[in-house]
N, CA, C and O of each residue as an XYZ file, in Angstrom:
780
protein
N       0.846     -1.185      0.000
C       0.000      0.000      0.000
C       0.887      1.242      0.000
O       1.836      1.159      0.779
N       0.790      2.396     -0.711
C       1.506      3.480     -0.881
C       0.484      4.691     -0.630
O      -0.725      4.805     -0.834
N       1.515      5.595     -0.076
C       0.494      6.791      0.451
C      -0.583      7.450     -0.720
O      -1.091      8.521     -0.389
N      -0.930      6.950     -1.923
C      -1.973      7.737     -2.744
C      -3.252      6.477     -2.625
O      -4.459      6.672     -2.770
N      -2.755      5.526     -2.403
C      -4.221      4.731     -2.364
C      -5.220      5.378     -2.317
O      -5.841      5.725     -3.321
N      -5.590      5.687     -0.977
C      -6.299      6.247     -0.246
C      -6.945      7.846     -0.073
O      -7.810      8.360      0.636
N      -5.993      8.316     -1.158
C      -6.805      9.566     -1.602
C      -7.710      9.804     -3.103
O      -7.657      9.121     -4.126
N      -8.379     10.784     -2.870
C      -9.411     11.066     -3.638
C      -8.719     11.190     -4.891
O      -7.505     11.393     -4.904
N      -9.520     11.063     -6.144
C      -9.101     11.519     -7.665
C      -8.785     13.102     -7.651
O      -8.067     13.682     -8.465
N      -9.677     13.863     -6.223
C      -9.746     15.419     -7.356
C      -7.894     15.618     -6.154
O      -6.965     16.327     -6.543
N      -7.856     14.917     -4.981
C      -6.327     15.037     -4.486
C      -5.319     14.328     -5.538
O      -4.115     14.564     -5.432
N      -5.688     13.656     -6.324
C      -4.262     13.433     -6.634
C      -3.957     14.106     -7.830
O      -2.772     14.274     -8.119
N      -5.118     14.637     -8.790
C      -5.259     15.937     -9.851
C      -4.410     17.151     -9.010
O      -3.697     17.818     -9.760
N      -4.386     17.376     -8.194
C      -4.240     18.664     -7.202
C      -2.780     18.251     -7.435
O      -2.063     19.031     -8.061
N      -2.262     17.053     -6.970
C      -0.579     16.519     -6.567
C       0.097     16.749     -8.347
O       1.075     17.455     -8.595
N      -0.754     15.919     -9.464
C      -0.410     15.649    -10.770
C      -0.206     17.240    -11.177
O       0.522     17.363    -12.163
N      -0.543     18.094    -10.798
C      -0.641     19.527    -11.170
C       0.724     19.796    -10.774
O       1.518     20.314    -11.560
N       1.052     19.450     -9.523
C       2.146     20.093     -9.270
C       3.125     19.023     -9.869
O       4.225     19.114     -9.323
N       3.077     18.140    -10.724
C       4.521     17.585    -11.324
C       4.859     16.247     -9.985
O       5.927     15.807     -9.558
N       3.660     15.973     -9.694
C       3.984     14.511     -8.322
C       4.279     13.463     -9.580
O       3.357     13.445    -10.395
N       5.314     12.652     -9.861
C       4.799     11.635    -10.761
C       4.561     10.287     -9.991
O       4.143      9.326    -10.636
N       4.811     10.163     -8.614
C       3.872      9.157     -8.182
C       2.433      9.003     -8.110
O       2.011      7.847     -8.119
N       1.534     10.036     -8.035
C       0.140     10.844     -8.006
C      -0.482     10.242     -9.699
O      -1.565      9.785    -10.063
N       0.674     10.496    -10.329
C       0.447     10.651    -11.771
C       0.261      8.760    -11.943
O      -0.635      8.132    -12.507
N       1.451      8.272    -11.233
C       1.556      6.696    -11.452
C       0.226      6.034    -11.044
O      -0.469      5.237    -11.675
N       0.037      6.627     -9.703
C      -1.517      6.219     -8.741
C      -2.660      6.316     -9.831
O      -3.383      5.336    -10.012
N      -2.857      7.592    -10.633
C      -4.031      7.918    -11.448
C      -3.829      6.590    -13.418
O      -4.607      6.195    -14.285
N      -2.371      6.458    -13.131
C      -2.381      5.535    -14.105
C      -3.394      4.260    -13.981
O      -4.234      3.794    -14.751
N      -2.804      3.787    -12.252
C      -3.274      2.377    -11.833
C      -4.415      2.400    -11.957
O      -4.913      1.647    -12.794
N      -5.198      3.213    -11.225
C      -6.556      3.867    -11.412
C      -7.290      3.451    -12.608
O      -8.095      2.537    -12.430
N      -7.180      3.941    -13.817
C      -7.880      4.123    -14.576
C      -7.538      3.716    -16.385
O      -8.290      3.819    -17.354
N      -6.062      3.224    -16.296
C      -5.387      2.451    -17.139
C      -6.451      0.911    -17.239
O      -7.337      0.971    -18.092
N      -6.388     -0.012    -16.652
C      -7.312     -1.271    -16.888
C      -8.207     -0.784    -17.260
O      -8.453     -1.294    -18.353
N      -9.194      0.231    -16.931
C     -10.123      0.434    -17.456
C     -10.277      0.887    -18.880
O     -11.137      0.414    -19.623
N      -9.335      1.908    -19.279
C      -9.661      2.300    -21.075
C      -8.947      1.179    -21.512
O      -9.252      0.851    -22.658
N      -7.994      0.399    -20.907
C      -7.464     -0.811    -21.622
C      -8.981     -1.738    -21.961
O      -9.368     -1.974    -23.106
N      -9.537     -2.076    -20.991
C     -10.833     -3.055    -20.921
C     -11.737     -2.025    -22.568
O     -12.220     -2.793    -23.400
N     -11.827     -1.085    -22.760
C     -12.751     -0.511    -23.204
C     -11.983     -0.270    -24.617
O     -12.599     -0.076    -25.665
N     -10.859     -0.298    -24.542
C     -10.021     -0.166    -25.903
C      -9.982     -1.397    -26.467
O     -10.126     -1.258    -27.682
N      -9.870     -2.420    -26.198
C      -9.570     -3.944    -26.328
C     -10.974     -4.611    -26.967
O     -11.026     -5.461    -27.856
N     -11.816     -4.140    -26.435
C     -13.277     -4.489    -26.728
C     -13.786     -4.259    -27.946
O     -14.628     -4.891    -28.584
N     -12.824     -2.699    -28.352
C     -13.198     -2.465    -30.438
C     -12.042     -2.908    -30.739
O     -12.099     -3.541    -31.793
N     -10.779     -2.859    -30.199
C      -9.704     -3.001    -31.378
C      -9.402     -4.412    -31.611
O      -8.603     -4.753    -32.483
N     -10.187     -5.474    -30.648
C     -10.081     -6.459    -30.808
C      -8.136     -7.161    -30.727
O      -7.771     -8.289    -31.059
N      -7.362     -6.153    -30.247
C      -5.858     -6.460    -30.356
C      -5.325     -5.984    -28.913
O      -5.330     -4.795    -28.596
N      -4.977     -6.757    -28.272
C      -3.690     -6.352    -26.954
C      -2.751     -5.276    -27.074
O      -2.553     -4.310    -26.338
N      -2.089     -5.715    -28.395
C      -1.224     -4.921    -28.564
C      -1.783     -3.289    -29.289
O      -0.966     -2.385    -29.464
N      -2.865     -3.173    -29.551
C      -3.292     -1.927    -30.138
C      -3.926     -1.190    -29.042
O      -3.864      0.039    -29.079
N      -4.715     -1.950    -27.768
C      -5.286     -1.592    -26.658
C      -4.007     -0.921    -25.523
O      -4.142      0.147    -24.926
N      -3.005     -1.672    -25.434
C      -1.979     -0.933    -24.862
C      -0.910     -0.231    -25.658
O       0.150     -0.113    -25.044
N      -0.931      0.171    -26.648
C      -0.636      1.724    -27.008
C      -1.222      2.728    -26.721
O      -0.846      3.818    -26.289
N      -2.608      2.133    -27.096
C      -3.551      3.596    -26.915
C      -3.670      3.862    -25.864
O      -3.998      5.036    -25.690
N      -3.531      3.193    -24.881
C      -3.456      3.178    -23.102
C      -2.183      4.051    -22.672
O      -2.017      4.729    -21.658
N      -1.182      3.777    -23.963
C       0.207      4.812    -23.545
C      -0.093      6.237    -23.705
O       0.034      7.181    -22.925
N      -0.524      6.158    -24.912
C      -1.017      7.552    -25.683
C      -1.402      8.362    -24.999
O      -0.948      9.475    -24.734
N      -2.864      7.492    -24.448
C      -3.714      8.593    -23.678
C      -3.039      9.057    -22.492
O      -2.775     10.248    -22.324
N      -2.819      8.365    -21.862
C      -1.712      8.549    -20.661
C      -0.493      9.426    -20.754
O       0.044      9.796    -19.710
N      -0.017      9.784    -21.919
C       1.085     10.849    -22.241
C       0.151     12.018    -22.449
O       0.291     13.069    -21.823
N      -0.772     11.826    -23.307
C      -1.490     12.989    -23.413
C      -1.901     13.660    -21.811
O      -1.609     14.735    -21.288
N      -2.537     12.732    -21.435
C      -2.562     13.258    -19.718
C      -1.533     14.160    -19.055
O      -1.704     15.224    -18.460
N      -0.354     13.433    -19.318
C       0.821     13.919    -17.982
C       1.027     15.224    -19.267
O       1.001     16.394    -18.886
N       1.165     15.009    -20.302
C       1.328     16.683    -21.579
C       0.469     17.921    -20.680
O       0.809     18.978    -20.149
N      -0.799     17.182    -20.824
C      -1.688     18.536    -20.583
C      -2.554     18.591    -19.545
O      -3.716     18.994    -19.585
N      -1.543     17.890    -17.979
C      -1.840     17.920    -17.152
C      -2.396     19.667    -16.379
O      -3.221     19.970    -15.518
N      -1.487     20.418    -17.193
C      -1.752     22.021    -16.361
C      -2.662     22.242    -16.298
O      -3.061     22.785    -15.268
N      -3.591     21.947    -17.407
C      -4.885     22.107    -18.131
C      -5.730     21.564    -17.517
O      -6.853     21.950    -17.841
N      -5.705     20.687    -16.613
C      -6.499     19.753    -15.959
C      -7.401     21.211    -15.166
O      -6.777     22.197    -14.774
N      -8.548     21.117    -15.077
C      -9.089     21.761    -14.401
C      -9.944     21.387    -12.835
O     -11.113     21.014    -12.921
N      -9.560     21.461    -12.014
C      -9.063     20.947    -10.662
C     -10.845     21.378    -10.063
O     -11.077     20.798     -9.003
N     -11.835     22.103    -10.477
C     -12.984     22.295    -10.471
C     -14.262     21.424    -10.761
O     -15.364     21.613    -10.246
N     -13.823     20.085    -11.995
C     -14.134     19.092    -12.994
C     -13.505     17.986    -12.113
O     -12.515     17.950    -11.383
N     -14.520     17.045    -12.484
C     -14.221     15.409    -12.095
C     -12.983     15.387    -12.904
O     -12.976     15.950    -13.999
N     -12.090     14.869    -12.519
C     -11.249     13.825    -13.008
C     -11.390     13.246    -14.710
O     -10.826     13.490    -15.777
N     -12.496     12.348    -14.224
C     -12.939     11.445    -15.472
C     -13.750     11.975    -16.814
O     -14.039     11.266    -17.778
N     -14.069     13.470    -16.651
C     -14.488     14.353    -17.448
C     -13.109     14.663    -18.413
O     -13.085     14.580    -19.640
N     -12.173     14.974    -17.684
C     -10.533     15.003    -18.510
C     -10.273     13.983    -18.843
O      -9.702     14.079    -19.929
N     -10.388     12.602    -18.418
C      -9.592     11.179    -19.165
C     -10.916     10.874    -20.175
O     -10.688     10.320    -21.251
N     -12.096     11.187    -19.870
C     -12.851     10.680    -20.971
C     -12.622     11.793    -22.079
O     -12.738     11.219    -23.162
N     -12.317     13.276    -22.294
C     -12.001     14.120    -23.228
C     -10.989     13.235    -24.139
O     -11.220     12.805    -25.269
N      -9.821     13.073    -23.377
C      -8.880     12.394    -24.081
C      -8.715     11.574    -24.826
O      -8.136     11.466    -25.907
N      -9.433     10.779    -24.000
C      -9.687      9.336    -24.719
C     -10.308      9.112    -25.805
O     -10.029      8.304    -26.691
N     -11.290      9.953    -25.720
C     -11.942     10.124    -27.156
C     -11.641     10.441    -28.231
O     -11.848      9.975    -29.351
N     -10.950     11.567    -27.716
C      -9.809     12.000    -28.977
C      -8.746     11.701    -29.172
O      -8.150     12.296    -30.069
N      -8.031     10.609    -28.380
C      -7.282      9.707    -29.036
C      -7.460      8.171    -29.645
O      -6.722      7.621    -30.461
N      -8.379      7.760    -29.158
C      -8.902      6.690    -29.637
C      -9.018      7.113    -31.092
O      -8.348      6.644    -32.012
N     -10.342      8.458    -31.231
C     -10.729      8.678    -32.445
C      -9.339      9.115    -33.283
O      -9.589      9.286    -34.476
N      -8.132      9.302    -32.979
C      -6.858      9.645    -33.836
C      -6.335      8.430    -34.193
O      -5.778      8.224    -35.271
N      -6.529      7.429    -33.126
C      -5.596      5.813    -33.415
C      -6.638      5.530    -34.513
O      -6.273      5.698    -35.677
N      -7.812      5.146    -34.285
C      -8.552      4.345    -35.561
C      -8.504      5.322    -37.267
O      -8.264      4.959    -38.419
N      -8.732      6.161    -36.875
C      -8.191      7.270    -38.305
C      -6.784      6.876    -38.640
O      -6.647      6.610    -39.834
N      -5.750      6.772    -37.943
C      -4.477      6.683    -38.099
C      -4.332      5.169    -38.421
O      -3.313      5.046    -39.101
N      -4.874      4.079    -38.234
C      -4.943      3.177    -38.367
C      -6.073      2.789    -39.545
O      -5.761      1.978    -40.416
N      -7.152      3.294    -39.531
C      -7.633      3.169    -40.709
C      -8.721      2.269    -40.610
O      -9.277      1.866    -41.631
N      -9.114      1.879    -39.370
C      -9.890      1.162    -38.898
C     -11.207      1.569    -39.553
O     -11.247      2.627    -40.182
N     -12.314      0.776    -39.441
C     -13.746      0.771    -39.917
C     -14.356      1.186    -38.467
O     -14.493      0.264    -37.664
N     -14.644      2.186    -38.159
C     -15.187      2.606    -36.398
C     -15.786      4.039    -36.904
O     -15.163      4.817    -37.627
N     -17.008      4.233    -36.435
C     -17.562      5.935    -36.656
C     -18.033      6.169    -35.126
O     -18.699      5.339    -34.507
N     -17.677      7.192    -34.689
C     -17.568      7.699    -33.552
C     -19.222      8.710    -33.994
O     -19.456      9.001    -35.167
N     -20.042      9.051    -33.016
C     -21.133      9.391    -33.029
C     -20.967     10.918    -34.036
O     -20.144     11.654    -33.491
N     -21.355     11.336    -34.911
C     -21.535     12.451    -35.655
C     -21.030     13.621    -34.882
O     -20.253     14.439    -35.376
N     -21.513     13.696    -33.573
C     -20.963     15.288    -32.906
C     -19.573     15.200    -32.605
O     -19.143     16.352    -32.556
N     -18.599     14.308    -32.363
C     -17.813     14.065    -32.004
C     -16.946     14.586    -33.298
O     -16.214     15.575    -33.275
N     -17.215     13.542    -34.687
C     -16.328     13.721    -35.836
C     -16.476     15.571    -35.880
O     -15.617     16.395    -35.567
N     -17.865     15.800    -36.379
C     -17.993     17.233    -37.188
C     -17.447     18.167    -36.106
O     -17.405     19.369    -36.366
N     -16.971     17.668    -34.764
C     -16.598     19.034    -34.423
C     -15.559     18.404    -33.338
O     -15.873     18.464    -32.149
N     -14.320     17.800    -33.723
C     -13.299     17.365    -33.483
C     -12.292     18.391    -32.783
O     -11.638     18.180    -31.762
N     -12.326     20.018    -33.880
C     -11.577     20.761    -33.413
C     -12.282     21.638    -32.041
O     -11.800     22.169    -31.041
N     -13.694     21.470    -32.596
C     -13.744     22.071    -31.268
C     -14.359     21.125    -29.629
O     -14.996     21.507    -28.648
N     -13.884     20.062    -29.950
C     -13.499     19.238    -28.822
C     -12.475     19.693    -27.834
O     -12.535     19.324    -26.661
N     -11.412     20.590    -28.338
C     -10.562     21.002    -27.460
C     -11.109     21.797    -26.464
O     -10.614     21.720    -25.339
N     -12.437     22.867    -26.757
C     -13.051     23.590    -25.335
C     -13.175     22.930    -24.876
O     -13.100     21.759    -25.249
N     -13.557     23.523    -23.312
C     -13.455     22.601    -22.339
C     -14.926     22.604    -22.255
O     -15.514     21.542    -22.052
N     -15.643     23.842    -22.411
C     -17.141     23.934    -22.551
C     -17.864     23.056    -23.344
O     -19.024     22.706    -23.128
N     -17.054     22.652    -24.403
C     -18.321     21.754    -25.384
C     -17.916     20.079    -24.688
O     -18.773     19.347    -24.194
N     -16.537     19.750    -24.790
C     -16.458     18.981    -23.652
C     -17.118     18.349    -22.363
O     -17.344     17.168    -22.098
N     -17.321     19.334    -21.752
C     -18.027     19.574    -20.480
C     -19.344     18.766    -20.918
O     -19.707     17.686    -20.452
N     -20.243     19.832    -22.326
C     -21.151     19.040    -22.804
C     -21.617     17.804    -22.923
O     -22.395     17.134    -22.244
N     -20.794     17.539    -24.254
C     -20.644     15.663    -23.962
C     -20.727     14.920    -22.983
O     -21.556     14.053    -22.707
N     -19.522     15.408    -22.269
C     -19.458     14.468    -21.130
C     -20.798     14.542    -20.550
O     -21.562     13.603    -20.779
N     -21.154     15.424    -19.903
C     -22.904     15.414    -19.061
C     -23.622     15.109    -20.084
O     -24.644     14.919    -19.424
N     -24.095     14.808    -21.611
C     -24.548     14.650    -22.180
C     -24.825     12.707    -22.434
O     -25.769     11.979    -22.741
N     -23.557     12.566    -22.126
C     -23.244     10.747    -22.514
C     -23.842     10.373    -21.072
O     -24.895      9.747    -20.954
N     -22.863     10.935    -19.694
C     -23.447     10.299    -18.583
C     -24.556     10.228    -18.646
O     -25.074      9.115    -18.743
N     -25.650     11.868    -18.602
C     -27.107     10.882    -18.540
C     -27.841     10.325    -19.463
O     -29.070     10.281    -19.520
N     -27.011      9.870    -20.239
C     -27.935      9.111    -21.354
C     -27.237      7.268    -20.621
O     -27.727      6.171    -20.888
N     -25.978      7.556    -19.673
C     -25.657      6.447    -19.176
C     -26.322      5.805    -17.854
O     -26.498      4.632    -17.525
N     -26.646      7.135    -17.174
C     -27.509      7.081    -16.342
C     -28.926      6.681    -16.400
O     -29.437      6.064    -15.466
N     -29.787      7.111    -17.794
C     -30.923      7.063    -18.263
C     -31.217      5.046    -18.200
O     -32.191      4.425    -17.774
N     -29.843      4.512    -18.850
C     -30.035      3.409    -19.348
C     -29.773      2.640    -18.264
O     -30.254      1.509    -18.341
N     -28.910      2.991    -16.864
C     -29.182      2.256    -15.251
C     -30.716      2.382    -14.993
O     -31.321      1.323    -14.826
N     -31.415      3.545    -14.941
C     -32.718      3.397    -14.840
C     -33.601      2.933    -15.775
O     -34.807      2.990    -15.539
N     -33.322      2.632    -16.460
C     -34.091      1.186    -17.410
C     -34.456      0.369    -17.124
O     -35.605     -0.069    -17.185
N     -33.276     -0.155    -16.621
C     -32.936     -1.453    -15.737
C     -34.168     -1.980    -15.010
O     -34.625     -1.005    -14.413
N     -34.881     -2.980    -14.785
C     -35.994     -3.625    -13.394
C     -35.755     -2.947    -12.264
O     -34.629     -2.462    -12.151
N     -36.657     -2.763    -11.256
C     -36.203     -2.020    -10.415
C     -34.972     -2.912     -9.167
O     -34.125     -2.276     -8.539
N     -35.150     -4.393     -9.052
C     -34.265     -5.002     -8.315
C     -32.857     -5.366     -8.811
O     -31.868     -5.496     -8.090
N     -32.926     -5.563    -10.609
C     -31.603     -5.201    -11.013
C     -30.779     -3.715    -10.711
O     -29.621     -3.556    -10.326
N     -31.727     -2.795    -11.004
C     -31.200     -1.388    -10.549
C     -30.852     -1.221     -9.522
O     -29.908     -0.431     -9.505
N     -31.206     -1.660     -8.341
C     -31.195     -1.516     -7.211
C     -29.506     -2.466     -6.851
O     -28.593     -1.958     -6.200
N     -29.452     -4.144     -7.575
C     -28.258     -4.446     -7.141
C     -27.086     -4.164     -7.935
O     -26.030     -4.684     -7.573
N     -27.101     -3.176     -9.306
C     -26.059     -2.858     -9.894
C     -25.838     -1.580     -8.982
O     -24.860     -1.617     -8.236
N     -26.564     -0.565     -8.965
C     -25.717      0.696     -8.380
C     -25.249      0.649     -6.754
O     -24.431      1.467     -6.333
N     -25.860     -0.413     -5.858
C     -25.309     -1.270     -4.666
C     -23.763     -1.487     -4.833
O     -22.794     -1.062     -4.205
N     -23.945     -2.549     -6.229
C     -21.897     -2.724     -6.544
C     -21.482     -1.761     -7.425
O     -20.280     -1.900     -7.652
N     -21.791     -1.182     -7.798
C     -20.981     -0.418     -8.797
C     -20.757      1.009     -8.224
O     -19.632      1.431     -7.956
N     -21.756      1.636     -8.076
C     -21.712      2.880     -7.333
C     -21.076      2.992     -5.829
O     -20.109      3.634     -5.421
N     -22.185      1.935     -5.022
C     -21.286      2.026     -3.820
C     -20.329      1.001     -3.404
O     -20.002      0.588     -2.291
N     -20.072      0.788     -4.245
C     -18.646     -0.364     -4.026
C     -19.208     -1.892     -3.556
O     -18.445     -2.644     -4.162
N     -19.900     -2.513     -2.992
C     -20.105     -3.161     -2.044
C     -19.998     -4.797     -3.039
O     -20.156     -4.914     -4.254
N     -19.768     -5.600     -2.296
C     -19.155     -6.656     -2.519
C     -20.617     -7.279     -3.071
O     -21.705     -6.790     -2.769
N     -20.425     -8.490     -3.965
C     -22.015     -9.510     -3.711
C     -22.080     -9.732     -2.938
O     -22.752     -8.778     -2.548
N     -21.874    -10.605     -1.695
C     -21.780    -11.142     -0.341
C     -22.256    -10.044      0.763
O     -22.907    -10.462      1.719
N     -21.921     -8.487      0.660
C     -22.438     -7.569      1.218
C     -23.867     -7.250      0.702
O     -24.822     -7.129      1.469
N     -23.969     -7.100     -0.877
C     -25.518     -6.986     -1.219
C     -26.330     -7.857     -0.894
O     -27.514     -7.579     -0.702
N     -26.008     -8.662     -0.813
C     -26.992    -10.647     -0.470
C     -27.099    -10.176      0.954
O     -28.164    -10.468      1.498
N     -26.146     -9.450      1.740
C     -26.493     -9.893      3.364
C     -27.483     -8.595      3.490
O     -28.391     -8.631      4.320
N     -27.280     -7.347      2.581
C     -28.301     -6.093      2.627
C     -29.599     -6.219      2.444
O     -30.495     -5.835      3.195
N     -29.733     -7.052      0.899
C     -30.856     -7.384      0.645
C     -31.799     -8.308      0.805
O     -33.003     -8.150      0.606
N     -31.187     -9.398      1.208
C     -32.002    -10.327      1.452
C     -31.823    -11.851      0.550
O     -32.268    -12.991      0.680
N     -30.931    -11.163     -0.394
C     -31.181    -12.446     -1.526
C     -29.563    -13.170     -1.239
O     -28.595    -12.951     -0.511
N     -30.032    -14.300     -2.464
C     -28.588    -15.295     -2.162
C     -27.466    -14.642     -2.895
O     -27.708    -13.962     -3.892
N     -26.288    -14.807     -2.469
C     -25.515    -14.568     -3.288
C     -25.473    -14.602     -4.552
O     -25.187    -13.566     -5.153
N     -25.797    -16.013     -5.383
C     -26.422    -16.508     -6.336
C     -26.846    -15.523     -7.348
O     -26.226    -15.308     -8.389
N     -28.083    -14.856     -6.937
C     -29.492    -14.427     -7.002
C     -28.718    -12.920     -7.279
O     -28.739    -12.123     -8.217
N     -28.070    -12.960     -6.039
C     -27.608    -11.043     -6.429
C     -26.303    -11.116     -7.980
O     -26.154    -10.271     -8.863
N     -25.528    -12.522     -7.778
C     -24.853    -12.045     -8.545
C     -25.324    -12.483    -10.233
O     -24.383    -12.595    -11.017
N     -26.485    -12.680    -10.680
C     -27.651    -13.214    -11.417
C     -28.109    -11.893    -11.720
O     -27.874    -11.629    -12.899
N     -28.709    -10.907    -11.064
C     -29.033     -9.980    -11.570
C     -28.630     -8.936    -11.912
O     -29.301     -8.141    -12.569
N     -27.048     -8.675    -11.396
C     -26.008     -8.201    -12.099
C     -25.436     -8.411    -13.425
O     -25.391     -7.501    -14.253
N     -24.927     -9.775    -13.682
C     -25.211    -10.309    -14.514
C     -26.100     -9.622    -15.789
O     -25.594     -9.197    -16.827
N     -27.444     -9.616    -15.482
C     -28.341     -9.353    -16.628
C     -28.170     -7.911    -16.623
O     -28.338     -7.409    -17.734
N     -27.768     -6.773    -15.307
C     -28.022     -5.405    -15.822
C     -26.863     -5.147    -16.658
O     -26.939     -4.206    -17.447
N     -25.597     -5.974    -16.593
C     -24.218     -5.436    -17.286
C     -24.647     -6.136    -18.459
O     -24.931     -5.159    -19.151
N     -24.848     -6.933    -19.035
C     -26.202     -7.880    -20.342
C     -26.315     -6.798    -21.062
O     -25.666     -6.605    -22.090
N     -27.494     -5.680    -20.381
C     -28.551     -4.595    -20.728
C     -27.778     -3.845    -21.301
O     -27.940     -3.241    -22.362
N     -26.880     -3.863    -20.587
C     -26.441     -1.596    -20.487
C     -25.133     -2.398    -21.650
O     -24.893     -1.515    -22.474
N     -24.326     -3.567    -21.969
C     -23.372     -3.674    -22.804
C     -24.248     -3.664    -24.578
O     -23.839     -2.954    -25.497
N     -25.235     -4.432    -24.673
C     -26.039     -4.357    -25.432
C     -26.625     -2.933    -26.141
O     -26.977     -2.772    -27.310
N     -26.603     -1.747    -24.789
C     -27.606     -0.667    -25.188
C     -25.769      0.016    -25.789
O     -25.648      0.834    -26.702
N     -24.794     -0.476    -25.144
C     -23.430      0.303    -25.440
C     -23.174      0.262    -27.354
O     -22.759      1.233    -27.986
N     -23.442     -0.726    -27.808
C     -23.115     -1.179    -29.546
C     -23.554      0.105    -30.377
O     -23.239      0.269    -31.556
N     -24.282      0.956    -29.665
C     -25.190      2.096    -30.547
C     -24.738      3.422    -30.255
O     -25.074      4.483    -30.781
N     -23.687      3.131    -29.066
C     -22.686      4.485    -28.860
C     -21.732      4.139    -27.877
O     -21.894      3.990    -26.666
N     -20.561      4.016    -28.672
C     -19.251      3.813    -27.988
C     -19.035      4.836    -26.833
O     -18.544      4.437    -25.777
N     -19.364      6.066    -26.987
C     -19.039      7.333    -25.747
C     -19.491      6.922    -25.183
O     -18.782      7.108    -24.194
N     -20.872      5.946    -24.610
C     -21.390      5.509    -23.112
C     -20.554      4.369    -22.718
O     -20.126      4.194    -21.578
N     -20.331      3.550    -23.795
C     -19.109      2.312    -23.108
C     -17.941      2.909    -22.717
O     -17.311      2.144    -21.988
N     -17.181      4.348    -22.962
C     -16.280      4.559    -22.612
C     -16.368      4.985    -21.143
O     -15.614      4.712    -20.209
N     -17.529      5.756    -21.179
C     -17.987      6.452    -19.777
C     -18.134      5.062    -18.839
O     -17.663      4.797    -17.733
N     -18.807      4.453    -19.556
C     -19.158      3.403    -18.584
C     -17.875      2.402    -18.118
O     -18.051      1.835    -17.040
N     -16.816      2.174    -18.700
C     -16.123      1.498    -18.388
C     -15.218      2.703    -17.445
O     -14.448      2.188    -16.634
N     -15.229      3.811    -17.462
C     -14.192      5.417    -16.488
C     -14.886      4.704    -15.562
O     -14.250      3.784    -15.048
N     -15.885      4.845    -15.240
C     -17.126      5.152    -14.260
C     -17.590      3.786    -12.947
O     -17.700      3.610    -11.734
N     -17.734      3.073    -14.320
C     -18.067      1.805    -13.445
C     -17.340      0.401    -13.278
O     -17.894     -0.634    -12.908
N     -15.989      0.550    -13.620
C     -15.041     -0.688    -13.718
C     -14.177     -0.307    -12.464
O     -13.242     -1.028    -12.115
């Protein structure tokens, strides 16, 4: 265990600002598996999923100043990501179309305002599609996902078997991967967010 475990994303943005590169390493551990998990899933390649995992991650520590310490965290790694992902598959030549607002206005992806957009724009359309969900699936995905809690903790909260809780998890990650095929920006969010 090392002293950043245990602190918050917007503390170790605060540390990464000032040039900490352990802070910077912590926010790697963080959130590296995750665009790896979410990169790997279109590029279908290991080796293409951890480049782009480098990429984005240089881009990070580049334009860390920029980080705006006001903003989640994951509002800046999902900016990035997007726009590097969307540079690797162009650069690569891949068959992938990134949702229309994204392409036609690429350059002005760099505000932080239209940015900002998206991002609150994808979450609650990510959010929209948790509340879709049955109400007892809903109830045991944002149990583990949101508040952390183990199956074995939801089964002893709710009432049900382990089994049973981890069954209806199961079907809400089913739902929401299914509703993901029709817009990659919510699988990205969703994999920042909820992995």
């Amino acid at each position: 265990m090392n002293q950043y475990d245990n602190i918050s994303d917007h503390e170790l943005v605060i540390l990464i600002k000032r040039e900490e590169e352990k802070a910077f390493q912590e926010l790697f551990k963080r959130y590296a598996p995750r665009i790896f998990k979410f990169a790997h899933s279109y590029l279908k390649s290991k080796n293409d999923a951890d480049e782009l995992v480098q990429i984005i991650f240089i881009k990070i520590w580049e334009k860390r100043k920029l980080i705006d310490i006001s903003q989640n965290i994951k509002s800046f790694i999902f900016k990035v990501s997007v726009n590097a992902i969307y540079d690797f598959m162009r650069q690569r030549k891949l068959k992938y179309t990134f949702p229309d607002y994204i392409l036609n206005n690429q350059e002005d992806s760099e505000n932080q305002t239209w940015n900002s957009i998206i991002y609150n724009e994808t979450e609650q359309k990510l959010f929209n599609l948790v509340n879709e969900l049955p109400q007892k699936q809903q109830e045991i995905f944002k149990l583990s996902k949101i508040e952390g809690l183990t199956n074995d903790e939801i089964a002893k909260q709710t009432g049900l078997s382990k089994r049973t809780v981890e069954n209806h998890l199961y079907r809400a990650i089913a739902f929401l991967k299914r509703n993901f095929e029709a817009n990659p920006l919510i699988a990205l969010l969703f994999y920042l967010t909820f992995r």
